[in-house]
mmCIF entry with sequence, helices, sheets and N, C-alpha, C, O atoms, coordinates in Angstrom:
data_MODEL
# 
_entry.id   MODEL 
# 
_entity.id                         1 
_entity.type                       polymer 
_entity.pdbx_number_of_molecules   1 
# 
_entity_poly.entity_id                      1 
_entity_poly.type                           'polypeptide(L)' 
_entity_poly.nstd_linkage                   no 
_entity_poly.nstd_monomer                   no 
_entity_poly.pdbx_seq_one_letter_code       
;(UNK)(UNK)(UNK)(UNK)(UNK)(UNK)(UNK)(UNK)(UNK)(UNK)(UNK)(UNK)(UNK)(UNK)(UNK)(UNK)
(UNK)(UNK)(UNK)(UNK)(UNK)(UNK)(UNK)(UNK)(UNK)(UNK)(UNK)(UNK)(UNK)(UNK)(UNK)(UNK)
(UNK)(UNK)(UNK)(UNK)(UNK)(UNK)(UNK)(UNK)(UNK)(UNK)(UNK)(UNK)(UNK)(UNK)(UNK)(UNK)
;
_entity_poly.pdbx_seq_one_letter_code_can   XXXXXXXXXXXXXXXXXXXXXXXXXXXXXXXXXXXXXXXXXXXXXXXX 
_entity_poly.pdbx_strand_id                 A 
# 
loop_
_entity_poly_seq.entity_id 
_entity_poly_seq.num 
_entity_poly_seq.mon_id 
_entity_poly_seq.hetero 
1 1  UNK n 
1 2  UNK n 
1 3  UNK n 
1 4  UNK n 
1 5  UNK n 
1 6  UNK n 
1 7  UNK n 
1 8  UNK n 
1 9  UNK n 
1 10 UNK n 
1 11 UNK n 
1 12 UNK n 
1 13 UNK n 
1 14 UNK n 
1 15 UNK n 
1 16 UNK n 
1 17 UNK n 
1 18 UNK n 
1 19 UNK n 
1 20 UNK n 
1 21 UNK n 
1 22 UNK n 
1 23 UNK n 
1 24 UNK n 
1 25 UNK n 
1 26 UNK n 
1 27 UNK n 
1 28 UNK n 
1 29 UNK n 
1 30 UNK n 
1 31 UNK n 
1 32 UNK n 
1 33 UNK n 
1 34 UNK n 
1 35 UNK n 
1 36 UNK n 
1 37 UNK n 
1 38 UNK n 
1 39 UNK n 
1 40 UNK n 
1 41 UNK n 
1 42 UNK n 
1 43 UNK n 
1 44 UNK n 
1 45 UNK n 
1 46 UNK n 
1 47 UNK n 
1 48 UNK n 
# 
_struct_asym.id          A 
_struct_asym.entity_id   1 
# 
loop_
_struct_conf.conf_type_id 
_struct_conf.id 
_struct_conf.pdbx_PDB_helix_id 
_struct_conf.beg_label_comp_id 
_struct_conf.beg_label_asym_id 
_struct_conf.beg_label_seq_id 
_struct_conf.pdbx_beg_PDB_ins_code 
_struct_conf.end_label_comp_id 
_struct_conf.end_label_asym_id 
_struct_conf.end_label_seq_id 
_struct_conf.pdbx_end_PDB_ins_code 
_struct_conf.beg_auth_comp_id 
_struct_conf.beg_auth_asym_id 
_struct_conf.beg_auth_seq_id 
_struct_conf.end_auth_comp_id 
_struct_conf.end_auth_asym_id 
_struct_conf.end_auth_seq_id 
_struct_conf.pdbx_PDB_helix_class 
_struct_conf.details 
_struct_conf.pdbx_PDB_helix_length 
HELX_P HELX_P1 AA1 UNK A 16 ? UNK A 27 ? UNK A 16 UNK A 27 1 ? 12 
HELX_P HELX_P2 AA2 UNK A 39 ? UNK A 46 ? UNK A 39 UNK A 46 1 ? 8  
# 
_struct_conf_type.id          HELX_P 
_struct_conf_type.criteria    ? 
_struct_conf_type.reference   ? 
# 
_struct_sheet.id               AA1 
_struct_sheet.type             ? 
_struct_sheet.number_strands   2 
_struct_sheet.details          ? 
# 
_struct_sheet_order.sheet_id     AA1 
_struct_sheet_order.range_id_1   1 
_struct_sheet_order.range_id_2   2 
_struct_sheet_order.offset       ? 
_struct_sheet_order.sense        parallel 
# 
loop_
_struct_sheet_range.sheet_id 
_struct_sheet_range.id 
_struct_sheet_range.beg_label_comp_id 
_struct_sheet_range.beg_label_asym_id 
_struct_sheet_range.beg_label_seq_id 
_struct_sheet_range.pdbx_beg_PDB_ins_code 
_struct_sheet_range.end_label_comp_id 
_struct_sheet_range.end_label_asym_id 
_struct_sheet_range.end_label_seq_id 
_struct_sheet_range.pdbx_end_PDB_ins_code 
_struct_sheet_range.beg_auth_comp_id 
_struct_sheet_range.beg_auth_asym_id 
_struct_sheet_range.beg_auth_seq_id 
_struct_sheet_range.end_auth_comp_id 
_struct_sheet_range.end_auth_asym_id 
_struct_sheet_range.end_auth_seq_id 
AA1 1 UNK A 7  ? UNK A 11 ? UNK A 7  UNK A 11 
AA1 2 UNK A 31 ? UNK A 35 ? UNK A 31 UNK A 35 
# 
loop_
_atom_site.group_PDB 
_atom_site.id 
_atom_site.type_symbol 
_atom_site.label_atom_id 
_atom_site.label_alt_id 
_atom_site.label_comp_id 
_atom_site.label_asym_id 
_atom_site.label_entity_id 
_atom_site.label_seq_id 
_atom_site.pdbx_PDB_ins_code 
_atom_site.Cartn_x 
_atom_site.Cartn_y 
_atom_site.Cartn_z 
_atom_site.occupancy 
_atom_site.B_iso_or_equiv 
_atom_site.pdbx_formal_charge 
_atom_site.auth_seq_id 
_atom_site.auth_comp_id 
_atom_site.auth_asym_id 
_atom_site.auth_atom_id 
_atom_site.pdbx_PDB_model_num 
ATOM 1   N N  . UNK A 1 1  ? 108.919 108.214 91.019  1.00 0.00 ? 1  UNK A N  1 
ATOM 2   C CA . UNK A 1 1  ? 108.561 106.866 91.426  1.00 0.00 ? 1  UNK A CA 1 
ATOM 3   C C  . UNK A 1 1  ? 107.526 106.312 90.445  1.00 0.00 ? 1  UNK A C  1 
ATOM 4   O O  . UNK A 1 1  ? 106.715 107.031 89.861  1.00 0.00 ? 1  UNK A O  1 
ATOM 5   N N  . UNK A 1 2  ? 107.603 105.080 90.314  1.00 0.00 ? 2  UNK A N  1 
ATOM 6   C CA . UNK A 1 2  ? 107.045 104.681 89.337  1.00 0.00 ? 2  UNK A CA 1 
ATOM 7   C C  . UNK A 1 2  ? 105.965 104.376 89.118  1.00 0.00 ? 2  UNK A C  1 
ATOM 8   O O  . UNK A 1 2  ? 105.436 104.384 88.006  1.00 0.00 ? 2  UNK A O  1 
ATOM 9   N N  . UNK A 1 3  ? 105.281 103.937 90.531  1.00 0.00 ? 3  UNK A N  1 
ATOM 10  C CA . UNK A 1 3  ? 104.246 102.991 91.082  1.00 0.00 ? 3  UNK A CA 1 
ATOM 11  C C  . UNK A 1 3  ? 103.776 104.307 91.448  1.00 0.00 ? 3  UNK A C  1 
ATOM 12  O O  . UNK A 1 3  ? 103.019 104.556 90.510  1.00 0.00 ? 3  UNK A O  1 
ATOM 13  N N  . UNK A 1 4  ? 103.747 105.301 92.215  1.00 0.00 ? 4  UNK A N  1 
ATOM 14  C CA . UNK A 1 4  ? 103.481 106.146 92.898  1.00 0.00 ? 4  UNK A CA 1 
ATOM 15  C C  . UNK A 1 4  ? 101.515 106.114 92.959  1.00 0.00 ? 4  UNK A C  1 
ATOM 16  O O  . UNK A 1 4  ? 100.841 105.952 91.942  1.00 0.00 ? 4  UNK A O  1 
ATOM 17  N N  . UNK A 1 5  ? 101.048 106.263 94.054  1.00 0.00 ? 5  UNK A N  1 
ATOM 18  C CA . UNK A 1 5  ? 99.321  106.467 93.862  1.00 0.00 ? 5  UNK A CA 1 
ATOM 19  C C  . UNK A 1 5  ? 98.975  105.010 93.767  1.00 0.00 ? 5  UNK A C  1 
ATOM 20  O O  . UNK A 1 5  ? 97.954  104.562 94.290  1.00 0.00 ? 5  UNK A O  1 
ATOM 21  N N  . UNK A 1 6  ? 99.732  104.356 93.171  1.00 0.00 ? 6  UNK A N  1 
ATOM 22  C CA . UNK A 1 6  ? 99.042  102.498 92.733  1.00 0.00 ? 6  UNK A CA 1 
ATOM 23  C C  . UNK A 1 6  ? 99.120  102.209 94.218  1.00 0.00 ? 6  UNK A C  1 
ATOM 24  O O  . UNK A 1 6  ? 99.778  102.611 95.177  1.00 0.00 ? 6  UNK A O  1 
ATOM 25  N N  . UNK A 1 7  ? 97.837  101.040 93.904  1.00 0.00 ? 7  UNK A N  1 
ATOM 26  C CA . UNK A 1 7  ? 97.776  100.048 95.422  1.00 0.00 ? 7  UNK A CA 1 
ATOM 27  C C  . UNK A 1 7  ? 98.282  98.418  94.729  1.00 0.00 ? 7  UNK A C  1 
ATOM 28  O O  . UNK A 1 7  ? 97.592  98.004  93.797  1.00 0.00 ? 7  UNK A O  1 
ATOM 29  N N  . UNK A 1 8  ? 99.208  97.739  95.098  1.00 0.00 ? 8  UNK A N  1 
ATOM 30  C CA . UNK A 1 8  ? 99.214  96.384  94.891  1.00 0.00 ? 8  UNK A CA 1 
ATOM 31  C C  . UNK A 1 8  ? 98.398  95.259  95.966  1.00 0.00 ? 8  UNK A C  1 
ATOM 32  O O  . UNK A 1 8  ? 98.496  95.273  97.193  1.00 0.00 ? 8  UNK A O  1 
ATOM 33  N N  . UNK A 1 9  ? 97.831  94.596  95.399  1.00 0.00 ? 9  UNK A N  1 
ATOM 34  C CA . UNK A 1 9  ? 97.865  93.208  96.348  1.00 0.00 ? 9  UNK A CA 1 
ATOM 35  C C  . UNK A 1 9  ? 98.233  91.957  95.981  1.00 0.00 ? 9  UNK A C  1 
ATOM 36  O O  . UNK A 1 9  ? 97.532  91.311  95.203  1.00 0.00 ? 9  UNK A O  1 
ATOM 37  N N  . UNK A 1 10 ? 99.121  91.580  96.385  1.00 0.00 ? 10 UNK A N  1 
ATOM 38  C CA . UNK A 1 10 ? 100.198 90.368  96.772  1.00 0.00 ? 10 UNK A CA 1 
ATOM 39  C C  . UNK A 1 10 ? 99.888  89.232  96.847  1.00 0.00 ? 10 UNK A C  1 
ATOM 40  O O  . UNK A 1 10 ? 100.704 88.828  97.676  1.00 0.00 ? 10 UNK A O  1 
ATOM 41  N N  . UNK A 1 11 ? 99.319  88.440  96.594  1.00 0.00 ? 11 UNK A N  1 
ATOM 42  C CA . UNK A 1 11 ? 99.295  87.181  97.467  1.00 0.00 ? 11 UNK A CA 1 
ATOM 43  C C  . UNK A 1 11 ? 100.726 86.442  97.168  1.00 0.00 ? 11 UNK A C  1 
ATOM 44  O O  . UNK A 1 11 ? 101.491 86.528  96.208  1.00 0.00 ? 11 UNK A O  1 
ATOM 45  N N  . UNK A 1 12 ? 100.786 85.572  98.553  1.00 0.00 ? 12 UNK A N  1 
ATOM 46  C CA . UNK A 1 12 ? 101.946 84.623  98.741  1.00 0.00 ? 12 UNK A CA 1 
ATOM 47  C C  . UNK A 1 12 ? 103.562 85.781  98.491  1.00 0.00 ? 12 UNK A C  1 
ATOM 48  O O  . UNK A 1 12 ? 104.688 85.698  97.999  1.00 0.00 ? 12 UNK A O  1 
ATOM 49  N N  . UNK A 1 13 ? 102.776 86.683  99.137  1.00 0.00 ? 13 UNK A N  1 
ATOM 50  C CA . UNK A 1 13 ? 104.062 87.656  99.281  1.00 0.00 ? 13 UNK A CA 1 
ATOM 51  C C  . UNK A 1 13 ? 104.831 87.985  100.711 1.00 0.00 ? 13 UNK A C  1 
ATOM 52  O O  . UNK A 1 13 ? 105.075 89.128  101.100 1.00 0.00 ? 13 UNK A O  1 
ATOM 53  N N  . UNK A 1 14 ? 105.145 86.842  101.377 1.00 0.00 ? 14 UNK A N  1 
ATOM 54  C CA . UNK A 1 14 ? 105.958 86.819  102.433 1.00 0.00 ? 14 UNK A CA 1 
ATOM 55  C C  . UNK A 1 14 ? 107.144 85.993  102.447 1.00 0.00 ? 14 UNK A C  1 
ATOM 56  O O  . UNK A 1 14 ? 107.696 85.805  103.531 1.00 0.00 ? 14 UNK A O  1 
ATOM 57  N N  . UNK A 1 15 ? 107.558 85.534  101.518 1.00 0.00 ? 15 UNK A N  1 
ATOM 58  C CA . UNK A 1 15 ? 108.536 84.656  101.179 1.00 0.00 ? 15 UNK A CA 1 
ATOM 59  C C  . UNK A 1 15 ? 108.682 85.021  99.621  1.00 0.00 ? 15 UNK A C  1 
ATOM 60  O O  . UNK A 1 15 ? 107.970 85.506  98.742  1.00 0.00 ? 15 UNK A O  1 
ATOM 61  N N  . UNK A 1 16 ? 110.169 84.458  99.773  1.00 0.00 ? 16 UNK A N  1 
ATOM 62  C CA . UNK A 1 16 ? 110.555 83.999  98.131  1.00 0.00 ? 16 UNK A CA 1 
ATOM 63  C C  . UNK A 1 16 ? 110.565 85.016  97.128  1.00 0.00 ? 16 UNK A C  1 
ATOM 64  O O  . UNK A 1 16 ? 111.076 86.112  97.362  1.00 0.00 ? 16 UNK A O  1 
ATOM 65  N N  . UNK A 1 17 ? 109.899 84.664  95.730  1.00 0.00 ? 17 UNK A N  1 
ATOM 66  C CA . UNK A 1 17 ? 109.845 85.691  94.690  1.00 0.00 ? 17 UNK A CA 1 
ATOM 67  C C  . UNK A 1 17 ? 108.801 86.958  95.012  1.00 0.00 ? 17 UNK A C  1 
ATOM 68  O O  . UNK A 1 17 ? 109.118 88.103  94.689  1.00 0.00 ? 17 UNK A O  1 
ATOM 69  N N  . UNK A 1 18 ? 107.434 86.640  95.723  1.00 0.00 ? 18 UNK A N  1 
ATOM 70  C CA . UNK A 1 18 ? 106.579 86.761  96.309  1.00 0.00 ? 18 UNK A CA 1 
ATOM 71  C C  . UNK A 1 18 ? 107.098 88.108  97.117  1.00 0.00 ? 18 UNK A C  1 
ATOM 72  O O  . UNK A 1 18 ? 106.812 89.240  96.727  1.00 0.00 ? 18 UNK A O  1 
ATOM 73  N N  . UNK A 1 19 ? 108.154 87.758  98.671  1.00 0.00 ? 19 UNK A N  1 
ATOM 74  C CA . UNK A 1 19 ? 108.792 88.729  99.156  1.00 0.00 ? 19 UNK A CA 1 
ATOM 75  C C  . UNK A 1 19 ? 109.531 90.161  98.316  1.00 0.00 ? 19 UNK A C  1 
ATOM 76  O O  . UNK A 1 19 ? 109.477 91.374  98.516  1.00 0.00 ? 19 UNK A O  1 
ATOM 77  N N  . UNK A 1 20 ? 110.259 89.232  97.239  1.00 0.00 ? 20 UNK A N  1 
ATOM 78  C CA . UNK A 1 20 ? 111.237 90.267  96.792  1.00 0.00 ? 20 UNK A CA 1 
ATOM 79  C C  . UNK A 1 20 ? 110.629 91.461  96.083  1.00 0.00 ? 20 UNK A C  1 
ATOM 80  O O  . UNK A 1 20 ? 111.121 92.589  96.099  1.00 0.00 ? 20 UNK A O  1 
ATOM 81  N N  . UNK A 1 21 ? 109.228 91.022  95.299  1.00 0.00 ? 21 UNK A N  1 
ATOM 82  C CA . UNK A 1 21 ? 108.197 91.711  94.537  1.00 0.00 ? 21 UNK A CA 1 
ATOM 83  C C  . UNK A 1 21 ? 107.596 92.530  95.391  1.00 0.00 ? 21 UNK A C  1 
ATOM 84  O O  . UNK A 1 21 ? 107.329 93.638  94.926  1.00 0.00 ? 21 UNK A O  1 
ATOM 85  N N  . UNK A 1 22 ? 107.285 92.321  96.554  1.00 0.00 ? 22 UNK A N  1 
ATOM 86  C CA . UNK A 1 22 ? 106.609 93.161  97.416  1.00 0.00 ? 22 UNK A CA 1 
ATOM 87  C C  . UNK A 1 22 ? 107.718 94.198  97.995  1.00 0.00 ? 22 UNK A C  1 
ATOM 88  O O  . UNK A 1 22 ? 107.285 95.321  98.253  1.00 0.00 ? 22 UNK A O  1 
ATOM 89  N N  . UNK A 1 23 ? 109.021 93.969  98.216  1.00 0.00 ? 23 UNK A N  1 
ATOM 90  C CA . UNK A 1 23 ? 109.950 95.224  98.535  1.00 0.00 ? 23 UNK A CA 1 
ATOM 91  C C  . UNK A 1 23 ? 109.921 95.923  96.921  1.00 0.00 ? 23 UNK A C  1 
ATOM 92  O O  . UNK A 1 23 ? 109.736 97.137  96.841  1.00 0.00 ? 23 UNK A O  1 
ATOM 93  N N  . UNK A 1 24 ? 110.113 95.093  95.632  1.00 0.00 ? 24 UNK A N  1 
ATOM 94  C CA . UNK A 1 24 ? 110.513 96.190  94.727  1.00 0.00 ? 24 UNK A CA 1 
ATOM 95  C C  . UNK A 1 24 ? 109.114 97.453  94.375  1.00 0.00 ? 24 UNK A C  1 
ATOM 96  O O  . UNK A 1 24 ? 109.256 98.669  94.243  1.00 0.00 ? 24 UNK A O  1 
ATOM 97  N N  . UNK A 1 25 ? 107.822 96.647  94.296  1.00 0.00 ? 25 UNK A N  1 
ATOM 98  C CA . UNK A 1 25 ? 106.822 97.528  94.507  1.00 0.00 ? 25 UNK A CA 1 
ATOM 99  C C  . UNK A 1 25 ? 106.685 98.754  95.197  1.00 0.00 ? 25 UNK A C  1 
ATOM 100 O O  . UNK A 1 25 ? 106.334 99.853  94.768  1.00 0.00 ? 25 UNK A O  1 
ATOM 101 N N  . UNK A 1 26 ? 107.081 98.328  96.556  1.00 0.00 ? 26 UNK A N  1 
ATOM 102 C CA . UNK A 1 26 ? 107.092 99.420  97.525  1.00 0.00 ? 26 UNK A CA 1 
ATOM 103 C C  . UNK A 1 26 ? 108.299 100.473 97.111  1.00 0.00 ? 26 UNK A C  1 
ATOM 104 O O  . UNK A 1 26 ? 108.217 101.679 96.881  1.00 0.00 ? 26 UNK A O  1 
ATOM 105 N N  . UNK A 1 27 ? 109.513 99.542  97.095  1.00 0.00 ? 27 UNK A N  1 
ATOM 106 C CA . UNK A 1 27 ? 110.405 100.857 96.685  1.00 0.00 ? 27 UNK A CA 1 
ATOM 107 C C  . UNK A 1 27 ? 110.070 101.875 95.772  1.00 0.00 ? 27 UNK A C  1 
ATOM 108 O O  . UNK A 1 27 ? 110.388 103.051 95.950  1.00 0.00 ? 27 UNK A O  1 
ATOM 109 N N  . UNK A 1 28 ? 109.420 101.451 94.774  1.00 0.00 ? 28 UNK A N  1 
ATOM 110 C CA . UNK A 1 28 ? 108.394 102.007 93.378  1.00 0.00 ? 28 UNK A CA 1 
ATOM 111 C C  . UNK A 1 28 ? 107.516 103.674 93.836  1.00 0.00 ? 28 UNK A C  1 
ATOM 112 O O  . UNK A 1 28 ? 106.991 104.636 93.276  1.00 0.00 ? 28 UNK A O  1 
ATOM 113 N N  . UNK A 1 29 ? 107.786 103.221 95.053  1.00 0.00 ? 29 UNK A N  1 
ATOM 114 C CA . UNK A 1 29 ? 106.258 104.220 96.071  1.00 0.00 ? 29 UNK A CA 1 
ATOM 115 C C  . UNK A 1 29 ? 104.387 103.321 95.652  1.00 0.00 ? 29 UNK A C  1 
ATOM 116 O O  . UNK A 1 29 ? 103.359 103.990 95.554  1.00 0.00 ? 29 UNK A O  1 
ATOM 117 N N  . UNK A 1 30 ? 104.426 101.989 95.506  1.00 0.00 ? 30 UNK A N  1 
ATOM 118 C CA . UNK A 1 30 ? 103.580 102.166 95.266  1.00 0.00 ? 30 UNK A CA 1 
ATOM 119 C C  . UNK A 1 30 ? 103.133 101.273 97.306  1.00 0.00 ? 30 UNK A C  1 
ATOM 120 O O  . UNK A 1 30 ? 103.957 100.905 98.143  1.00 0.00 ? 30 UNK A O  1 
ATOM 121 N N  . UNK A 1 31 ? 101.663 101.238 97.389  1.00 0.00 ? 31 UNK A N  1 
ATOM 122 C CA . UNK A 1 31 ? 101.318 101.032 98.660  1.00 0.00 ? 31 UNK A CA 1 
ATOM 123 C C  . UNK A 1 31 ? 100.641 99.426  98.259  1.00 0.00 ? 31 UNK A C  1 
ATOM 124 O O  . UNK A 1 31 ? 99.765  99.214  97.420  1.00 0.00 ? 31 UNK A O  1 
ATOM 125 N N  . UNK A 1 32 ? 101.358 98.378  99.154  1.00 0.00 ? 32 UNK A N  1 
ATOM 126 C CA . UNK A 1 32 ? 101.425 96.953  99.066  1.00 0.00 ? 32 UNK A CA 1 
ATOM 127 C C  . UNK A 1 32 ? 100.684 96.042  100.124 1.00 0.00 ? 32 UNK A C  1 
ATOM 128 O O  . UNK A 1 32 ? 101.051 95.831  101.280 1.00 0.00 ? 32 UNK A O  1 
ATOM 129 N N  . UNK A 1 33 ? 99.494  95.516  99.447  1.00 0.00 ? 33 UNK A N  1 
ATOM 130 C CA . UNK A 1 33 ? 99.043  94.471  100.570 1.00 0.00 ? 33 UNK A CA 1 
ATOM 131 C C  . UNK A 1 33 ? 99.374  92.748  100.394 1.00 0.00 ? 33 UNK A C  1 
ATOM 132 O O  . UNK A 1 33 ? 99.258  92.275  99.263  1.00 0.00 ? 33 UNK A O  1 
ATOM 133 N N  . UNK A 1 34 ? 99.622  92.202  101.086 1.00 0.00 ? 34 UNK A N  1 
ATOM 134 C CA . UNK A 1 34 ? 100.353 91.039  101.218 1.00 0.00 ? 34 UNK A CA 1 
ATOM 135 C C  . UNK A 1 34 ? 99.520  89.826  101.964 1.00 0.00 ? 34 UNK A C  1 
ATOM 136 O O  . UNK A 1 34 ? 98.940  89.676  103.040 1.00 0.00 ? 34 UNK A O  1 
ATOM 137 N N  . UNK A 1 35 ? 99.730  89.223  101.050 1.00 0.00 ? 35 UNK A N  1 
ATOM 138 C CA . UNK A 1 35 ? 98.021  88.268  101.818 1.00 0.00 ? 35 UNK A CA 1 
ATOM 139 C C  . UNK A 1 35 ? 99.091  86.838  102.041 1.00 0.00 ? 35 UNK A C  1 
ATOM 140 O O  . UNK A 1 35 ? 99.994  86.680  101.220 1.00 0.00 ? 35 UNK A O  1 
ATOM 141 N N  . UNK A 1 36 ? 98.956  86.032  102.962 1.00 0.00 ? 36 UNK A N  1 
ATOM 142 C CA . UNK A 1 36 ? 100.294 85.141  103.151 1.00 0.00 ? 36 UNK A CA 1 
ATOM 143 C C  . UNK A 1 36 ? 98.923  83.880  104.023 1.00 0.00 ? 36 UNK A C  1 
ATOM 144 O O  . UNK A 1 36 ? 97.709  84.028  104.163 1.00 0.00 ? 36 UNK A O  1 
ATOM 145 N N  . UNK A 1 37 ? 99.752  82.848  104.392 1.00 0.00 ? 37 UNK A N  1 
ATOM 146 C CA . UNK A 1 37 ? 99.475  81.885  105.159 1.00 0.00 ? 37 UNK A CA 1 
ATOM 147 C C  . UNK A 1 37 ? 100.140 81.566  106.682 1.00 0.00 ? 37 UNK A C  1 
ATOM 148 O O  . UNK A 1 37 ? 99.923  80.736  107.566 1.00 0.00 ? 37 UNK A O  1 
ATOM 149 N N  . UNK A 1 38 ? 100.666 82.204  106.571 1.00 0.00 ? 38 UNK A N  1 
ATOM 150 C CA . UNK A 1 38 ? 101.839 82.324  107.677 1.00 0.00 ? 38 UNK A CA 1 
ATOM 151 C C  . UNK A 1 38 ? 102.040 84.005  108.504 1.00 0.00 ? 38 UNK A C  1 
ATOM 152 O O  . UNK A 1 38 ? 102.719 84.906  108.011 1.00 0.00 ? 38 UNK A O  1 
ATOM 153 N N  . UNK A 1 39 ? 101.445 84.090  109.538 1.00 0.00 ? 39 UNK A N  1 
ATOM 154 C CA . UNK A 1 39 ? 101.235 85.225  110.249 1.00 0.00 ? 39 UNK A CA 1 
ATOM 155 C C  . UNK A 1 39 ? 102.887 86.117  110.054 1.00 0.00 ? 39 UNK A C  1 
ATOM 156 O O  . UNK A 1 39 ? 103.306 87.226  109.722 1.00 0.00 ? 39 UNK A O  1 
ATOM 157 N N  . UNK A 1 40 ? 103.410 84.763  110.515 1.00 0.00 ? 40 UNK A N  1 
ATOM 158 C CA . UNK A 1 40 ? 104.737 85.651  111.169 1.00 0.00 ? 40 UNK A CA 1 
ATOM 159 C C  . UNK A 1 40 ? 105.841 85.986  110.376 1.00 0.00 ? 40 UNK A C  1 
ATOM 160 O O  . UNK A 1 40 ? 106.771 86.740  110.660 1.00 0.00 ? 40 UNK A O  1 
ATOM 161 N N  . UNK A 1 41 ? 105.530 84.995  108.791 1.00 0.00 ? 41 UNK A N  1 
ATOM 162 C CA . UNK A 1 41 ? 106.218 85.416  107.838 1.00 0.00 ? 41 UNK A CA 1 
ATOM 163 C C  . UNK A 1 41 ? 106.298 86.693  107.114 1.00 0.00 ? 41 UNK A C  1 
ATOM 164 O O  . UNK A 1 41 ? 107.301 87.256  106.674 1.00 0.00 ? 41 UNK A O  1 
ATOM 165 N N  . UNK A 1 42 ? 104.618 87.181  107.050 1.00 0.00 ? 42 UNK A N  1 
ATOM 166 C CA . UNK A 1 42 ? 104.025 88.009  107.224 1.00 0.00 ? 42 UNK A CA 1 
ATOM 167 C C  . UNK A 1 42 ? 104.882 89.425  107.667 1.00 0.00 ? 42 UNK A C  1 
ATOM 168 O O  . UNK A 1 42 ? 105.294 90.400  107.039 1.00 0.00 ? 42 UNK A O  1 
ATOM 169 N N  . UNK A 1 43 ? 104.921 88.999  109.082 1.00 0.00 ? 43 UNK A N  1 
ATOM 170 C CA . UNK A 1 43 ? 105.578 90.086  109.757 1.00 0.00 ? 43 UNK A CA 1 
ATOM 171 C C  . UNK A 1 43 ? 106.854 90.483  109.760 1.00 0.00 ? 43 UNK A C  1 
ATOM 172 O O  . UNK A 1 43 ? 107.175 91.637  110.043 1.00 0.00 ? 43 UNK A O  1 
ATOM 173 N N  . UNK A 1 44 ? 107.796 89.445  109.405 1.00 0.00 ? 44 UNK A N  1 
ATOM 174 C CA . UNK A 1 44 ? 109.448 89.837  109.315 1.00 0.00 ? 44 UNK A CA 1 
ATOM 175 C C  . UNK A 1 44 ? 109.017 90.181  107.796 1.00 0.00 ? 44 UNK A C  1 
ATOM 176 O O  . UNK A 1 44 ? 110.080 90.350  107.199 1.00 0.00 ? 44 UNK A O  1 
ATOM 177 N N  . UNK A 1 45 ? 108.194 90.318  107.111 1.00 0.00 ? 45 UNK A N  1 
ATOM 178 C CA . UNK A 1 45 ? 108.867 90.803  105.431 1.00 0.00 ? 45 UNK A CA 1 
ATOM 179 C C  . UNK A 1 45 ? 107.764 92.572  106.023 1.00 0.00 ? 45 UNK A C  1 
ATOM 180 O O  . UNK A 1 45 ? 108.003 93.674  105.527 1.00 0.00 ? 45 UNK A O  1 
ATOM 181 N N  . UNK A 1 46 ? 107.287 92.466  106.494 1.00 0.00 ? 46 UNK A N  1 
ATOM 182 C CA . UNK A 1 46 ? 107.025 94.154  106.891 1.00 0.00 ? 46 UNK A CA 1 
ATOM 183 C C  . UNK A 1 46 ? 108.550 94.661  107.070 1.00 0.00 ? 46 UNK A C  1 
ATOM 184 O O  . UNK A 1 46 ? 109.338 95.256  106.335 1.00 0.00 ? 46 UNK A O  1 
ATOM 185 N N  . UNK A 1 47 ? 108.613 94.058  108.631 1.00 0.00 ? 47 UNK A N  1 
ATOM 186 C CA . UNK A 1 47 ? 110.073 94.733  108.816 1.00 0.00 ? 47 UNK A CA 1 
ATOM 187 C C  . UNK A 1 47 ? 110.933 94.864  108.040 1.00 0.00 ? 47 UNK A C  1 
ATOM 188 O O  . UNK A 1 47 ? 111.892 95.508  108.467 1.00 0.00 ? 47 UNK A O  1 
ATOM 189 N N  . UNK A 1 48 ? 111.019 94.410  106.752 1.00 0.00 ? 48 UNK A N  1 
ATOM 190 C CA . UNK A 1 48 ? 112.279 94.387  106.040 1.00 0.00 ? 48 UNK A CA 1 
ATOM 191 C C  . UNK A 1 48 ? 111.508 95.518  105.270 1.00 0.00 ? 48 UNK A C  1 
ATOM 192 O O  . UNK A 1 48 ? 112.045 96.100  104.327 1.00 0.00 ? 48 UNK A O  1 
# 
């Protein structure tokens, strides 16, 4: 993994390009914080 041990932080990562960057990170293994405006947008891009 590529990312592995790295921490990212995100902003405007619950939508959009924003979203997609925050799944490829994670897939990476790396561990992703996501700073958004929108609680709940927020929360369906966890779930995903």
């Amino acid at each position: 993994m590529l990312l592995e041990n790295k921490i990212i932080f995100l902003t405007g990562g619950s939508t959009g390009i924003g979203q997609h960057c925050a799944m490829a990170y994670a897939k990476e293994g790396a561990k992703v914080v996501v700073f958004a405006l929108n609680e709940m947008e927020i929360n369906e891009t966890l779930k995903k």
